[in-house]
N, CA, C and O atoms as a GROMACS GRO file, in nm:
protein
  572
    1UNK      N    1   0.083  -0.120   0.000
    1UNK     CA    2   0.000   0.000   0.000
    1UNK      C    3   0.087   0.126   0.000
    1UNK      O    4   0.071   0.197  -0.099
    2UNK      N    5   0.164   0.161   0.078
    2UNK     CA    6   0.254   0.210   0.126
    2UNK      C    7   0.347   0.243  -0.012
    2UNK      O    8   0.373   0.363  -0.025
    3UNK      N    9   0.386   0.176  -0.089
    3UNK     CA   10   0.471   0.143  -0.229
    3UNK      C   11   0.415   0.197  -0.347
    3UNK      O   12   0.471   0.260  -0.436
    4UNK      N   13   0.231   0.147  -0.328
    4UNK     CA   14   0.140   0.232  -0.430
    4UNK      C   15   0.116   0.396  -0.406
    4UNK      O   16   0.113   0.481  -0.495
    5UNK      N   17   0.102   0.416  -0.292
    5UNK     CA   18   0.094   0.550  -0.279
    5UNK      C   19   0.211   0.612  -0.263
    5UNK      O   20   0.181   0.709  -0.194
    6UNK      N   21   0.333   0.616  -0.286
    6UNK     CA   22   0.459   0.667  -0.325
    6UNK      C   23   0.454   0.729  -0.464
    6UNK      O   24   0.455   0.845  -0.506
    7UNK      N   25   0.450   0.570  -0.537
    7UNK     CA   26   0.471   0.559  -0.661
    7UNK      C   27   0.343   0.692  -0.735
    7UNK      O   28   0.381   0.781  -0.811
    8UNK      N   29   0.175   0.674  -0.685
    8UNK     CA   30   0.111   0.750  -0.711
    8UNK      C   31   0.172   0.882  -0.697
    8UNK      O   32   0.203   0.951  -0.794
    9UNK      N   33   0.186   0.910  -0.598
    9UNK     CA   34   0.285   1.027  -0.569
    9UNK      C   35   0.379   1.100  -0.667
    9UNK      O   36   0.376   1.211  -0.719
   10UNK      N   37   0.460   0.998  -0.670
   10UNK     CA   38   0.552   1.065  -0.771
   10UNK      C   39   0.484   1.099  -0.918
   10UNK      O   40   0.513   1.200  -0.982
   11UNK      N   41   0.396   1.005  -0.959
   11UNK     CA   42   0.342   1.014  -1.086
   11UNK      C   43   0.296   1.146  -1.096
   11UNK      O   44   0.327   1.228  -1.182
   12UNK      N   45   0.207   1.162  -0.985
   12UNK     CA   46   0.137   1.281  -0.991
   12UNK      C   47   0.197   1.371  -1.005
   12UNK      O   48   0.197   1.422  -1.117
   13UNK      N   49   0.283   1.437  -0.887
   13UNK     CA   50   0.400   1.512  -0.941
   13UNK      C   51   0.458   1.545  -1.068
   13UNK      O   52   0.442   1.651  -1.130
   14UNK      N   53   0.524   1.452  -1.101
   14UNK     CA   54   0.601   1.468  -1.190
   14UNK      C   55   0.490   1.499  -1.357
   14UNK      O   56   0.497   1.586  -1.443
   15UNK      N   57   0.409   1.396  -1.343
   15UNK     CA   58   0.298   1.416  -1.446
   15UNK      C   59   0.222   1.527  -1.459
   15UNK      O   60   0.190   1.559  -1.573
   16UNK      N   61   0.191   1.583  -1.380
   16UNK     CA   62   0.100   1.694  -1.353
   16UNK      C   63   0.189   1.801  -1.354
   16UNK      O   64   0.147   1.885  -1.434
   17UNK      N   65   0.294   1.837  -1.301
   17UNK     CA   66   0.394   1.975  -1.358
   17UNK      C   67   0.477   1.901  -1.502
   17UNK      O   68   0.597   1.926  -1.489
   18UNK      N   69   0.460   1.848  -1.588
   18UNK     CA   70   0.566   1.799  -1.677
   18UNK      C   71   0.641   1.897  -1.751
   18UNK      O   72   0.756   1.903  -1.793
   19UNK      N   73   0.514   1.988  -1.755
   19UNK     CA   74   0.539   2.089  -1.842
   19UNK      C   75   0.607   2.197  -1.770
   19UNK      O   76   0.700   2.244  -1.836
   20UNK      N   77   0.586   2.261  -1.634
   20UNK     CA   78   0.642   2.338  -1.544
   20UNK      C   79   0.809   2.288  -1.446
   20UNK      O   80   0.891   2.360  -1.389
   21UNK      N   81   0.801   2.130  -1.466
   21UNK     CA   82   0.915   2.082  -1.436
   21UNK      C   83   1.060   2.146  -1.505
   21UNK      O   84   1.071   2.138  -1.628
   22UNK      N   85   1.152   2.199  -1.440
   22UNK     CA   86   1.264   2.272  -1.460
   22UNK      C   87   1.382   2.142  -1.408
   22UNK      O   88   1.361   2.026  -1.372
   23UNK      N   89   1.543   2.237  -1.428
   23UNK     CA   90   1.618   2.162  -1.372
   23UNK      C   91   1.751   2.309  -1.416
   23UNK      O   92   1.744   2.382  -1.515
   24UNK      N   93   1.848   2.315  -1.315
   24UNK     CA   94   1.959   2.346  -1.331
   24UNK      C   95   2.094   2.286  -1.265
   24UNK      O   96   2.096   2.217  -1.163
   25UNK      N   97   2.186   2.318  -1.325
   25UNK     CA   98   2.319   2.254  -1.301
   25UNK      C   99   2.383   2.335  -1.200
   25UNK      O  100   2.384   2.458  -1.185
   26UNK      N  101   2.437   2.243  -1.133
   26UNK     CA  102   2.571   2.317  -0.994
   26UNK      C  103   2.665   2.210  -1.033
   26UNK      O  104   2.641   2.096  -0.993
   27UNK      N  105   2.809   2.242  -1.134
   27UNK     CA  106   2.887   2.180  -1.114
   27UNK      C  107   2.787   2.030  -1.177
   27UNK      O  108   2.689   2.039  -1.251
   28UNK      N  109   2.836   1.923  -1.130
   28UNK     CA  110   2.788   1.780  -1.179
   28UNK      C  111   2.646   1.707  -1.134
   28UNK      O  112   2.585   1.600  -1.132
   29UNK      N  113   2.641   1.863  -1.094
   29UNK     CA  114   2.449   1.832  -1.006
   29UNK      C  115   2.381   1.874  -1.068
   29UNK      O  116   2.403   1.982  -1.123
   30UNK      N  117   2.238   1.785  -1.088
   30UNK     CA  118   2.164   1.884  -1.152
   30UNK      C  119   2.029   1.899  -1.112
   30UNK      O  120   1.959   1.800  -1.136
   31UNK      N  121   1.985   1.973  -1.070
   31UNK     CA  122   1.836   2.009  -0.959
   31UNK      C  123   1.724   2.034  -1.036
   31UNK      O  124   1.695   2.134  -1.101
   32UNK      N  125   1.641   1.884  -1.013
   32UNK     CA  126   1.506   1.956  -1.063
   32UNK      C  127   1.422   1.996  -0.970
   32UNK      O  128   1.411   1.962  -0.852
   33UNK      N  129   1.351   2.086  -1.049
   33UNK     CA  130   1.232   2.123  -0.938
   33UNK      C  131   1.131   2.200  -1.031
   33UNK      O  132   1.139   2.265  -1.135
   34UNK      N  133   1.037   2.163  -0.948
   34UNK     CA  134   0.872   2.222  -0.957
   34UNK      C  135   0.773   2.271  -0.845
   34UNK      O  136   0.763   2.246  -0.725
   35UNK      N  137   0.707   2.346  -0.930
   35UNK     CA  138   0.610   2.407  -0.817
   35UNK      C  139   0.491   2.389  -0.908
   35UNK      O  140   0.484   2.423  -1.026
   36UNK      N  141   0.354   2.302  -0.798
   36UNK     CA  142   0.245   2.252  -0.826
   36UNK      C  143   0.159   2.330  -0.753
   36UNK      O  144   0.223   2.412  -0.687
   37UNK      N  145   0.027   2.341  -0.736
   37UNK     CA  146  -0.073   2.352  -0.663
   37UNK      C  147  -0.125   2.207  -0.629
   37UNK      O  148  -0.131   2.111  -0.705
   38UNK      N  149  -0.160   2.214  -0.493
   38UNK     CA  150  -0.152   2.075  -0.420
   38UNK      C  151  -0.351   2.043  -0.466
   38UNK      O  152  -0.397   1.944  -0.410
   39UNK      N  153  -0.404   2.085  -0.517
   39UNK     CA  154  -0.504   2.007  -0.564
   39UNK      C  155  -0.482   1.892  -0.680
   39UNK      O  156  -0.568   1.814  -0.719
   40UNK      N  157  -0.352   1.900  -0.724
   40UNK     CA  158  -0.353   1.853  -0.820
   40UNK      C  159  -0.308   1.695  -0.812
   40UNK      O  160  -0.293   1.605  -0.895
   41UNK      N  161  -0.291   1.713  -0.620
   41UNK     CA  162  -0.271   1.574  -0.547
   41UNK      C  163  -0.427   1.492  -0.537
   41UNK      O  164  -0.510   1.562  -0.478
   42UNK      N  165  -0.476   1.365  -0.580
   42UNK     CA  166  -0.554   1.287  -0.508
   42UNK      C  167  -0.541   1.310  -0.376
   42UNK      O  168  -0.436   1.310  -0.312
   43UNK      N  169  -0.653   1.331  -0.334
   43UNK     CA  170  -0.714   1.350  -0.161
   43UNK      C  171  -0.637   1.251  -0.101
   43UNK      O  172  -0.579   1.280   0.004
   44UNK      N  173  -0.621   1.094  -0.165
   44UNK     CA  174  -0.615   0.994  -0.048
   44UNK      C  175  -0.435   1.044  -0.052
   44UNK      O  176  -0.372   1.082   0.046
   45UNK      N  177  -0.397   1.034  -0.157
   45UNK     CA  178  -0.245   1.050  -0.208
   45UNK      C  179  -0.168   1.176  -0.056
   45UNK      O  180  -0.089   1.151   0.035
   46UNK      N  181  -0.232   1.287  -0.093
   46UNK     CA  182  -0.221   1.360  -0.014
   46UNK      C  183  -0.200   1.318   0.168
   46UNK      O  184  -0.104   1.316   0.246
   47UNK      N  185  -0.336   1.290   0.176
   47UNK     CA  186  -0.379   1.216   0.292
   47UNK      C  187  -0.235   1.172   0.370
   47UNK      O  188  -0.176   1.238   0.455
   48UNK      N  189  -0.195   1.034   0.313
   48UNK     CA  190  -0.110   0.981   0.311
   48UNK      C  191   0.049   1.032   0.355
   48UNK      O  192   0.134   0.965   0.412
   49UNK      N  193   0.058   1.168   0.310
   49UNK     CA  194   0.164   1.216   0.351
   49UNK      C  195   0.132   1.350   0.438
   49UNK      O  196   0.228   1.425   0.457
   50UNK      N  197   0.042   1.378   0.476
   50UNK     CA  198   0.018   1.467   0.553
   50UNK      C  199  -0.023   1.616   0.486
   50UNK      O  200  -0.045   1.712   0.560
   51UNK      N  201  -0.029   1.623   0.381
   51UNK     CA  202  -0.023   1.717   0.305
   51UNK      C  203  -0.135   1.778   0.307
   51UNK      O  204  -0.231   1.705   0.326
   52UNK      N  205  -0.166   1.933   0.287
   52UNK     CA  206  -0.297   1.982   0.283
   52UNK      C  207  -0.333   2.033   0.155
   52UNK      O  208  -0.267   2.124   0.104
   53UNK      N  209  -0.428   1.986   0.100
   53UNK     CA  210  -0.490   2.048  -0.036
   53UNK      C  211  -0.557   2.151  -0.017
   53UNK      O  212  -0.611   2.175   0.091
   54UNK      N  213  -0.563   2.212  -0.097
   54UNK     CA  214  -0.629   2.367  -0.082
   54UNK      C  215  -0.567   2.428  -0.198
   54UNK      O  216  -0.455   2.421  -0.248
   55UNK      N  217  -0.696   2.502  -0.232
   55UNK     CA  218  -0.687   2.609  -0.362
   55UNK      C  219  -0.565   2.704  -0.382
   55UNK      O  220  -0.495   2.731  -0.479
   56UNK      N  221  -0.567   2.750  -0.228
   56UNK     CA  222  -0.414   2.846  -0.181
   56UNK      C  223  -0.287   2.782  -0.125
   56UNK      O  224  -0.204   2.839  -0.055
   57UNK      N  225  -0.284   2.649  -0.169
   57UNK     CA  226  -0.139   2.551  -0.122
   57UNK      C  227  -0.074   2.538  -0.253
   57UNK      O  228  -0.130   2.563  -0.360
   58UNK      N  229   0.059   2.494  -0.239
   58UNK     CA  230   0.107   2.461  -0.318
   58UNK      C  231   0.252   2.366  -0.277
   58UNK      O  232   0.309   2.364  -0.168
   59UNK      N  233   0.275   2.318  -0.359
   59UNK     CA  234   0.438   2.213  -0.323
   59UNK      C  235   0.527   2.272  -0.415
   59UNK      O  236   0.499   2.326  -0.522
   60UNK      N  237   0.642   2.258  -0.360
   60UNK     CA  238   0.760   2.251  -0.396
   60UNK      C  239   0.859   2.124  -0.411
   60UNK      O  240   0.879   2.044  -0.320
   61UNK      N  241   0.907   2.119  -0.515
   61UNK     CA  242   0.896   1.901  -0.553
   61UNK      C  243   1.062   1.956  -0.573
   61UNK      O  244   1.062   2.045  -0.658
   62UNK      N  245   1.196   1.930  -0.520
   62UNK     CA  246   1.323   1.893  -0.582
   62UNK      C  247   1.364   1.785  -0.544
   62UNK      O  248   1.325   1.720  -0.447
   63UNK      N  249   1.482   1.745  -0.655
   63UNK     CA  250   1.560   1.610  -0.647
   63UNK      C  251   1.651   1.620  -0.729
   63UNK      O  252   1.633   1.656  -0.846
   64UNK      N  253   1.782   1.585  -0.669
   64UNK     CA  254   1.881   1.627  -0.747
   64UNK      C  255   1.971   1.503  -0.807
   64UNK      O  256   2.004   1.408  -0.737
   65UNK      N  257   2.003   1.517  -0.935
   65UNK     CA  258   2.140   1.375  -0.943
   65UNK      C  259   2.234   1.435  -1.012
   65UNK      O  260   2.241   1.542  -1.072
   66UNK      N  261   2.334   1.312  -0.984
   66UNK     CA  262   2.485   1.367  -1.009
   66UNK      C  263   2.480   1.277  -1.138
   66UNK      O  264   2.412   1.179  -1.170
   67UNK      N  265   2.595   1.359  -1.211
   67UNK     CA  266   2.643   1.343  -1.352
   67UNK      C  267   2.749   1.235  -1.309
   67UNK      O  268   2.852   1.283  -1.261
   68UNK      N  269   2.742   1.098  -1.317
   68UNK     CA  270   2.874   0.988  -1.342
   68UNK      C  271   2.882   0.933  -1.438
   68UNK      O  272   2.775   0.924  -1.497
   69UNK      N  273   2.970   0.885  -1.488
   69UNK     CA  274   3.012   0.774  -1.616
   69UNK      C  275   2.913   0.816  -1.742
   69UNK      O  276   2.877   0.711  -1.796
   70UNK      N  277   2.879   0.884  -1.780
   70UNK     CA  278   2.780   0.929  -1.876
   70UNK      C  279   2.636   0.879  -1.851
   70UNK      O  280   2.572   0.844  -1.950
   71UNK      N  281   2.574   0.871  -1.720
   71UNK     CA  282   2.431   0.856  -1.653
   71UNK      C  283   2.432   0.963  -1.583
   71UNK      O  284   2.492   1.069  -1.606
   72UNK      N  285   2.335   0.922  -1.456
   72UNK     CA  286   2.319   1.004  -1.390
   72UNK      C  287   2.246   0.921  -1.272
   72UNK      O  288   2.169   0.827  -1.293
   73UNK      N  289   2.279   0.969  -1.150
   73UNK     CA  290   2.222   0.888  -1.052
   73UNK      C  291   2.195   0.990  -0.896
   73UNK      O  292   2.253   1.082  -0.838
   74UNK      N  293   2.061   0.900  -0.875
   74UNK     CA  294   1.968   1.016  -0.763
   74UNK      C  295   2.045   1.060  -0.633
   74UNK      O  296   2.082   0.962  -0.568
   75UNK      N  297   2.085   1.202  -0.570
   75UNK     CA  298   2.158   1.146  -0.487
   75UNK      C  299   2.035   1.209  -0.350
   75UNK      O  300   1.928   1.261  -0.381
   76UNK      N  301   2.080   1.190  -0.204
   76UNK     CA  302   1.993   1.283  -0.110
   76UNK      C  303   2.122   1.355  -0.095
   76UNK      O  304   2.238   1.342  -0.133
   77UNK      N  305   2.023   1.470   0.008
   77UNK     CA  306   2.100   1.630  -0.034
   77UNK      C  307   2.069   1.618   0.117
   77UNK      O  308   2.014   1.520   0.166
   78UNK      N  309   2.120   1.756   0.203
   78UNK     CA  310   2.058   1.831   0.274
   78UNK      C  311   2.046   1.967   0.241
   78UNK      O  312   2.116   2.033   0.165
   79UNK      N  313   1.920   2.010   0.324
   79UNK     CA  314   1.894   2.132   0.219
   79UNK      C  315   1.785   2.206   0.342
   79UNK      O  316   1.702   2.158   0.418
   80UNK      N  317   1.831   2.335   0.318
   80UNK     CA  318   1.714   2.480   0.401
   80UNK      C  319   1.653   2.498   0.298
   80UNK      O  320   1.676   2.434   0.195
   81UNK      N  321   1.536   2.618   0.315
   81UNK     CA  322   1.469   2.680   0.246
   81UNK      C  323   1.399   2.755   0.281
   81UNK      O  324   1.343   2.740   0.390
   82UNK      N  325   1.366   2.917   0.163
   82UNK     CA  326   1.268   2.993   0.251
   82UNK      C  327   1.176   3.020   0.126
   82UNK      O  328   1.197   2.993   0.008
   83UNK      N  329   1.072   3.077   0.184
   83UNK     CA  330   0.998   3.148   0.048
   83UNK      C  331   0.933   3.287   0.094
   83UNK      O  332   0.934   3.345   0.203
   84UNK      N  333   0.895   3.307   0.009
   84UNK     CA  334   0.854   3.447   0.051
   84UNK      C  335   0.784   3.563  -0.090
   84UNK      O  336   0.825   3.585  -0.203
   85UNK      N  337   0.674   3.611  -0.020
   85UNK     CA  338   0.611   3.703  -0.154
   85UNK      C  339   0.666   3.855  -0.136
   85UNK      O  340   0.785   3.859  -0.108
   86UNK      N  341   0.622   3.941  -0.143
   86UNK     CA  342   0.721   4.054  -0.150
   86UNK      C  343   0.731   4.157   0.007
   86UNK      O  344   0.810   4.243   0.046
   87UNK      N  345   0.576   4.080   0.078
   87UNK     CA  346   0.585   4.092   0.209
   87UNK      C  347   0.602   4.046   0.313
   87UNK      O  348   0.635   4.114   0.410
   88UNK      N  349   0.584   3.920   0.317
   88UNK     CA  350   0.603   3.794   0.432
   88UNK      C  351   0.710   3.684   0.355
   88UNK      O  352   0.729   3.695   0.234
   89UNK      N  353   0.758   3.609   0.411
   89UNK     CA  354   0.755   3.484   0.401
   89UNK      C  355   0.750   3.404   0.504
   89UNK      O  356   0.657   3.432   0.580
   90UNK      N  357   0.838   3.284   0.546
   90UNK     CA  358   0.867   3.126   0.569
   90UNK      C  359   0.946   3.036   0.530
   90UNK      O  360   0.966   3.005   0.413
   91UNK      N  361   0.994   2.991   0.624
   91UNK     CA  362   1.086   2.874   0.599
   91UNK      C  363   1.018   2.790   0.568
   91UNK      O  364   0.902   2.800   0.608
   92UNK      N  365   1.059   2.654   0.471
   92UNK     CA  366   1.001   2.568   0.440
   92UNK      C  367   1.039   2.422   0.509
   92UNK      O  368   1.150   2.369   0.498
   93UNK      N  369   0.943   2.374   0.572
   93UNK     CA  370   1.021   2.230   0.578
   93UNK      C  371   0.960   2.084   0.495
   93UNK      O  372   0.848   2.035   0.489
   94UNK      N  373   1.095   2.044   0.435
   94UNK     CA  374   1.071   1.910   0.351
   94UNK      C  375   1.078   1.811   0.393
   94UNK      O  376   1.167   1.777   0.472
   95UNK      N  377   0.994   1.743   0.354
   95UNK     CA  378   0.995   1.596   0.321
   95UNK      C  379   1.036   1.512   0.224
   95UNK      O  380   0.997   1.516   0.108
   96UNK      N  381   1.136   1.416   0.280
   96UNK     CA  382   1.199   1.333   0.192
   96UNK      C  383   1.156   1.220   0.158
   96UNK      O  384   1.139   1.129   0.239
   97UNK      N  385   1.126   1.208   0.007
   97UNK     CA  386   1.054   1.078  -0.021
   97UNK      C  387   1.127   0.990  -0.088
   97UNK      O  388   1.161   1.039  -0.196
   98UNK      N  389   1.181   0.841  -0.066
   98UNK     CA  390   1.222   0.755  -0.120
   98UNK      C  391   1.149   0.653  -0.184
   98UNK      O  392   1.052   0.599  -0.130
   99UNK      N  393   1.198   0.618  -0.316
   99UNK     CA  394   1.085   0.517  -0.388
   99UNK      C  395   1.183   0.480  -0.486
   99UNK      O  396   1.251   0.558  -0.552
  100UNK      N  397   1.185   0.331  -0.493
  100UNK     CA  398   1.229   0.256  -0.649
  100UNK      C  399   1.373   0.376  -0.706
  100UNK      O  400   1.382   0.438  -0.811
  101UNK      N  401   1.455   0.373  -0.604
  101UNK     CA  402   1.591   0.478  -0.642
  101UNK      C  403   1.575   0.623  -0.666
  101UNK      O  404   1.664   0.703  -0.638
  102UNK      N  405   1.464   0.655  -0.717
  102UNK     CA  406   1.425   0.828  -0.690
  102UNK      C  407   1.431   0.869  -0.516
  102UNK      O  408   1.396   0.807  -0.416
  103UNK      N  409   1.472   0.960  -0.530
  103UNK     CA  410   1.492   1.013  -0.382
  103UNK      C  411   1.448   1.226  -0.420
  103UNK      O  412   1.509   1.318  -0.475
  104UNK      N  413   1.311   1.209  -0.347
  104UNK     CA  414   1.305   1.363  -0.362
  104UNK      C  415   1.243   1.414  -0.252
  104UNK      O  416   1.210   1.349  -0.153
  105UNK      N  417   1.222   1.582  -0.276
  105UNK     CA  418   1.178   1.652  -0.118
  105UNK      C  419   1.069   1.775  -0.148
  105UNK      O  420   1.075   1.862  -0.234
  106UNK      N  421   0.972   1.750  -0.052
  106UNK     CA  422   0.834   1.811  -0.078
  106UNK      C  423   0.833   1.926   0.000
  106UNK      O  424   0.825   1.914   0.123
  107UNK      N  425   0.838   2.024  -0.046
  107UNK     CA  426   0.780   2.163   0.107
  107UNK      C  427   0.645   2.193   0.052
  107UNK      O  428   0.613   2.215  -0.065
  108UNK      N  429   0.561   2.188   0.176
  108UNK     CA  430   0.445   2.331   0.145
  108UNK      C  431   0.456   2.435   0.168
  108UNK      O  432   0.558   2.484   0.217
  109UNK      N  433   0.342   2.504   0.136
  109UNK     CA  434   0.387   2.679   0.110
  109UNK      C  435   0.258   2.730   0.098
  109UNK      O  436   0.192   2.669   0.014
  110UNK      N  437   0.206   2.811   0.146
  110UNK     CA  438   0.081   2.950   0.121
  110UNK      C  439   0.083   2.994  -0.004
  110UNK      O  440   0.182   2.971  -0.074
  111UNK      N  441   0.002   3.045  -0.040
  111UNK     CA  442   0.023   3.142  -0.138
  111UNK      C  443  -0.137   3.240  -0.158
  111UNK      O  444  -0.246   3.206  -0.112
  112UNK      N  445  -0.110   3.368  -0.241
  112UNK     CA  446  -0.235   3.422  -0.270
  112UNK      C  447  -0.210   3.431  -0.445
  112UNK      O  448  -0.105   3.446  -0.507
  113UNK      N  449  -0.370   3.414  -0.500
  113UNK     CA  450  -0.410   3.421  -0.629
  113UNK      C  451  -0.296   3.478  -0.740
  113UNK      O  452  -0.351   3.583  -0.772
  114UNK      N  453  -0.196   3.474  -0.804
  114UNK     CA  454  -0.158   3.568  -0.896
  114UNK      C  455  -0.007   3.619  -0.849
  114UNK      O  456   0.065   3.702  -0.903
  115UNK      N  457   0.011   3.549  -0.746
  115UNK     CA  458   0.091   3.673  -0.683
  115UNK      C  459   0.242   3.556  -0.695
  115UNK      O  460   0.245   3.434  -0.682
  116UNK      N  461   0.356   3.656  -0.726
  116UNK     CA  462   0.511   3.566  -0.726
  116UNK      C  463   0.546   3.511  -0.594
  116UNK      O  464   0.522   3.577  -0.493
  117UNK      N  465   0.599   3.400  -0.588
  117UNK     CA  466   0.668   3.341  -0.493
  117UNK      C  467   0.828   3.352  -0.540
  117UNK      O  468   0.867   3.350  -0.657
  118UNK      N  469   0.924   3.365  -0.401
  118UNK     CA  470   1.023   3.363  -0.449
  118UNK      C  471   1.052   3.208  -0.333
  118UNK      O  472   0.989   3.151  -0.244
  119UNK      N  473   1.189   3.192  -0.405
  119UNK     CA  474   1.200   3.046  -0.302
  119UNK      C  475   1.375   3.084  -0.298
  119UNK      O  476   1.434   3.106  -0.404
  120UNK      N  477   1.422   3.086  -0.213
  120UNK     CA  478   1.595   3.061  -0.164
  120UNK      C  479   1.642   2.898  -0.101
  120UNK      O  480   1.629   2.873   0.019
  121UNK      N  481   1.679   2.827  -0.168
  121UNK     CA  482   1.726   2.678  -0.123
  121UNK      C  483   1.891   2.699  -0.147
  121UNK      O  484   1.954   2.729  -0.249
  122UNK      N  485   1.947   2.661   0.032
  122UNK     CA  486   2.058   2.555   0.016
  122UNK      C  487   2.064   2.405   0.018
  122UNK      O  488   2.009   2.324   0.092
  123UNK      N  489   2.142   2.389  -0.078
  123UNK     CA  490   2.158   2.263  -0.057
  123UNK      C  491   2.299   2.170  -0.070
  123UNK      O  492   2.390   2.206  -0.145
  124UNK      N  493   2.303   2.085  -0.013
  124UNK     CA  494   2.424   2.016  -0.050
  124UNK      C  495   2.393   1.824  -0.049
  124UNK      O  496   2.369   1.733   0.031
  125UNK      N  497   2.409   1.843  -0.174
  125UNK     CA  498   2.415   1.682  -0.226
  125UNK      C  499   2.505   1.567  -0.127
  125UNK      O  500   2.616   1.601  -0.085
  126UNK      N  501   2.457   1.449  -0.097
  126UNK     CA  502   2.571   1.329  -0.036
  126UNK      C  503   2.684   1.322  -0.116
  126UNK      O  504   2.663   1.287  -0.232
  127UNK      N  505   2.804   1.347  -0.082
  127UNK     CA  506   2.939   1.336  -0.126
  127UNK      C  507   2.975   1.440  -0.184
  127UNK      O  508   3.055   1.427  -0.276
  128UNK      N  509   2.915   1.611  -0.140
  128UNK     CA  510   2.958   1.723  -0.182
  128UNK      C  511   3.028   1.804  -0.108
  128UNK      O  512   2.952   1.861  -0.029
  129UNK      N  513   3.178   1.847  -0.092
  129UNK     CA  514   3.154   1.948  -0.010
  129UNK      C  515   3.102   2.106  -0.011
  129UNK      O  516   3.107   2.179   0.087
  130UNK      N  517   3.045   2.146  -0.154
  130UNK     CA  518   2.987   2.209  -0.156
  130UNK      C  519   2.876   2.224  -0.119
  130UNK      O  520   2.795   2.134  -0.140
  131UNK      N  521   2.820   2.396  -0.021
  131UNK     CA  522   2.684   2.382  -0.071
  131UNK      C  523   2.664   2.478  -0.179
  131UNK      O  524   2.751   2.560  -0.209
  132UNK      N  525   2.522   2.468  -0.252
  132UNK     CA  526   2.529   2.539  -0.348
  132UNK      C  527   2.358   2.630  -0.300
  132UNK      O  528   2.277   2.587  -0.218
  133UNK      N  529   2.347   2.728  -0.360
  133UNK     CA  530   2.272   2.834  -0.336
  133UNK      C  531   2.158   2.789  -0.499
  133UNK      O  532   2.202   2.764  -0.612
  134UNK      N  533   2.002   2.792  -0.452
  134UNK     CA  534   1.919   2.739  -0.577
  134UNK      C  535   1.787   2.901  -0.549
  134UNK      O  536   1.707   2.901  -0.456
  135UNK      N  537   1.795   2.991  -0.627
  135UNK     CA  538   1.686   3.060  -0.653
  135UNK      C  539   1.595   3.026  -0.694
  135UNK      O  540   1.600   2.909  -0.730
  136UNK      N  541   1.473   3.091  -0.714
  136UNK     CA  542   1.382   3.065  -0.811
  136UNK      C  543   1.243   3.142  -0.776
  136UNK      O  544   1.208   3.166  -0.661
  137UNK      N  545   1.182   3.169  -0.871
  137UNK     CA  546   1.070   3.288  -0.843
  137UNK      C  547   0.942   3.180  -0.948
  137UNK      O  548   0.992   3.105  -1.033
  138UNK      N  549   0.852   3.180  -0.939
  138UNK     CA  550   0.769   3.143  -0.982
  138UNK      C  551   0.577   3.229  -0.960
  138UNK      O  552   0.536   3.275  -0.853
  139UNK      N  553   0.514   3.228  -1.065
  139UNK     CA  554   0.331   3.265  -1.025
  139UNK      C  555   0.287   3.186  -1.019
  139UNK      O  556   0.306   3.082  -1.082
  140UNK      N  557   0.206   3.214  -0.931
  140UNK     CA  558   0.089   3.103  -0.909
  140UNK      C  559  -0.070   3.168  -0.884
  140UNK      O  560  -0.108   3.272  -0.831
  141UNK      N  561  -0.145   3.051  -0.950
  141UNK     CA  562  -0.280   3.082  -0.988
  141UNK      C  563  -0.349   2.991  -0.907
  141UNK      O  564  -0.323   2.871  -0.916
  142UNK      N  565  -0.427   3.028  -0.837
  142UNK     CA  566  -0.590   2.933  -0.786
  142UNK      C  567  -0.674   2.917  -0.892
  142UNK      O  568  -0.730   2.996  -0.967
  143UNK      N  569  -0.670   2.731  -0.874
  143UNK     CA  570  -0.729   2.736  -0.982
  143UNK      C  571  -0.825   2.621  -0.923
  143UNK      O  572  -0.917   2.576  -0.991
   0.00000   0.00000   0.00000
């Protein structure tokens, strides 16, 4: 059960932003990430991880892998985060989800109708001694 609702998980994710799914490089890392509105989670899916759906929620989905031997393979990171609109923000805290060698990390987040989110993530990959600094500004719509 437990295995199905992962896997749902990720599908959803990843399926449902496919098109909004990004990625940039640090060096031999390369970070994807997306930002969803959490309706776009099944209720039970949600459920399951504690997550709250709502018109004004949204996730923040990264996972990063390293460039070896001409592949690429998932690594875990540790990682802060804040977000923030042009008056408030919040720190974010993630959740790390492991499944079938994908390894990724979920924050929720507020938001109002229309309005930019900015997001500041450190992070540092297993076997980095770097950390590396991840921006990113994104809109978001209630929909």
């Amino acid at each position: 059960m437990t295995r199905t609702l992962c896997l749902a998980l990720a599908a959803l994710l990843f399926a449902a932003s496919a098109l909004a799914q990004q990625s940039e490089m640090f060096g031999r890392y390369e970070l994807h990430y997306s930002v969803v509105n959490t309706t776009f989670l099944e209720p039970r899916v949600a459920a399951s991880y504690g997550i709250t759906r709502g018109k004004n929620r949204g996730i923040l989905n990264l996972a990063v892998r390293e460039h070896v031997d001409g592949g690429t393979e998932a690594r875990p990171m540790l990682l802060q985060g804040y977000t923030r609109d042009l008056i408030t923000g919040q720190p974010l805290e993630f959740l790390e989800v492991r499944e079938s060698g994908a390894i990724y990390y979920i924050a929720e987040f507020d938001f109002i109708n229309e309005e930019w989110r900015f997001f500041d993530i450190d992070f540092r990959p297993e076997g980095s001694d770097t950390t590396f600094r991840f921006e990113h500004r994104h809109q978001l719509y209630i929909n």
